[in-house]
C-alpha positions in Angstrom: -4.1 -24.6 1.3 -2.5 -28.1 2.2 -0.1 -28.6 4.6 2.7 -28.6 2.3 1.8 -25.4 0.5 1.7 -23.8 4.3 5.3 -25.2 5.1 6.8 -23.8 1.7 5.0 -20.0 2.7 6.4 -20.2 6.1 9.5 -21.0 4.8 9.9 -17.9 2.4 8.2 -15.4 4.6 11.0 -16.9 7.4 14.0 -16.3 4.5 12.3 -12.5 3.8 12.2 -11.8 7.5 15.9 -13.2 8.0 17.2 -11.0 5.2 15.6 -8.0 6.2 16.5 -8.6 10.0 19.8 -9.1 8.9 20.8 -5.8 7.1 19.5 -4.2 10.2 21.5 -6.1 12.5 23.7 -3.7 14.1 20.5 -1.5 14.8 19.0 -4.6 16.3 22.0 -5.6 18.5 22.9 -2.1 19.9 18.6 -1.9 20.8 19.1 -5.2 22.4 22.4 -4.3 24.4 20.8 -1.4 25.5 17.3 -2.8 26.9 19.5 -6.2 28.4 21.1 -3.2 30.5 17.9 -1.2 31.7 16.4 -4.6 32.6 19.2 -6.5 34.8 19.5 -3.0 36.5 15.8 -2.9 37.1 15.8 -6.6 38.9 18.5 -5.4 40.5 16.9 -2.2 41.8 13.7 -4.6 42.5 15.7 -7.2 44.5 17.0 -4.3 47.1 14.0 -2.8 47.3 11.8 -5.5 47.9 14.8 -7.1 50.4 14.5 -3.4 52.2 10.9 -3.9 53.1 9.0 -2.3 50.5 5.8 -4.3 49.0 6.3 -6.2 45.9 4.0 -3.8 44.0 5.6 -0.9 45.1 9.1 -1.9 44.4 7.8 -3.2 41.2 6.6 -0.1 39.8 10.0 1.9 41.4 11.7 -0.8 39.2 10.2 0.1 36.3 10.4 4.1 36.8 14.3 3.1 37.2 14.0 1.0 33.8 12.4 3.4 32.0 14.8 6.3 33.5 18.0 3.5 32.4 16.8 3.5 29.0 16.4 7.1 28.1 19.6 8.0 30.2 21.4 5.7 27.5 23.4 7.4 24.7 22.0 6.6 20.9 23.8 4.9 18.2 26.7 6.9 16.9 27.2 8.2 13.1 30.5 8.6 13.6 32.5 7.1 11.2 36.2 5.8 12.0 39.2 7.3 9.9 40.1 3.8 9.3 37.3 3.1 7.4 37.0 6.0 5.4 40.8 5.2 4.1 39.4 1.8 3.4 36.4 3.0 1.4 38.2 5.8 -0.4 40.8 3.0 -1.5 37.9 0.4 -2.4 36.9 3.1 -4.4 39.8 4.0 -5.7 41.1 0.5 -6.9 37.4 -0.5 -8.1 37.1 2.7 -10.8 40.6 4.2 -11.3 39.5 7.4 -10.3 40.4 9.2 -7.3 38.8 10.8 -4.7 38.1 14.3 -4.3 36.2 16.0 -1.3 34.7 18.6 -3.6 33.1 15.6 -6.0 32.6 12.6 -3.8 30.7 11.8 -0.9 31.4 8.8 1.5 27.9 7.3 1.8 26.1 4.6 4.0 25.1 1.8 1.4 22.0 1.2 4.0 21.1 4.1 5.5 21.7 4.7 9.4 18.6 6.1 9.8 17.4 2.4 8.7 19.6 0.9 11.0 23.1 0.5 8.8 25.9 0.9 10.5 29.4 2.4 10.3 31.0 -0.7 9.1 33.8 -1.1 6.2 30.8 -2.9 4.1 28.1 -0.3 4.3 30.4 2.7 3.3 30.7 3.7 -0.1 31.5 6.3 -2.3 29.1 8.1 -4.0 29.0 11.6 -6.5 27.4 14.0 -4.4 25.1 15.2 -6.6 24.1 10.9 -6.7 24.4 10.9 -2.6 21.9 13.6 -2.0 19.9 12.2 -4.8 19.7 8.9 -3.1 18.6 10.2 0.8 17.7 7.2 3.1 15.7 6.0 -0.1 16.6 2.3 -0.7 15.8 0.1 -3.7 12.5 -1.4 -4.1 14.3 -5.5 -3.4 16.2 -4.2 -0.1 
């Protein structure tokens, strides 16, 4: 494999990993957020403790309790899903197809799944037939 061949795999495999990041963004950014917080808090913790007189190992390892303890004390992503966008959706929906919604057919439905890291944002709701929606799951198309 020459040089050239190499450039052009590393360029695709960088365009597949960017697309795949990139539906998973919000996933990503709230993870990110949240570990950002645990560590400043830990150096933080480790600066006062190490200040106070404890030995760099020791405050280094209480530092890292408190880091840990941070991160699980943090609250998880929410599923909630804002009445604002539901309206949006429900209209989307409604202006796309010429049908309108009803609660007893139709399903409001996360186009990428939150369990996969979609989020509750206007352009990964959509509306679905129920029987469709529970069809679907957190399955997503081979390409995605």
């Amino acid at each position: 494999m020459n040089s050239d061949q190499k450039l052009l795999l590393y360029f695709f495999a960088g365009v597949f990993a960017f697309g795949f990041l990139w539906r998973r963004r919000e996933a990503i950014e709230h993870t990110v957020r949240q570990v950002a917080v645990a560590i400043v808090l830990a150096g933080i913790a480790f600066f006062l403790l190490w200040n106070s007189g404890l030995p760099p190992l020791t405050a280094y390892m209480v530092a890292l309790v408190i880091c840990v303890l941070i991160r699980r004390a943090q609250p998880r992503r929410s599923r909630y899903v804002s009445a604002r966008t539901k309206r949006q959706a429900i209209a989307r929906h409604e202006n796309e197809t010429g049908k309108t919604f009803k609660r007893g057919r139709d399903e409001l439905d996360h186009i990428l799944p939150h369990s996969w890291g979609g989020g509750n944002s206007e352009d990964n709701i959509q509306v679905l037939p129920k029987k469709k929606n529970r069809e679907k799951g957190a399955r997503l198309r081979w390409w995605e």
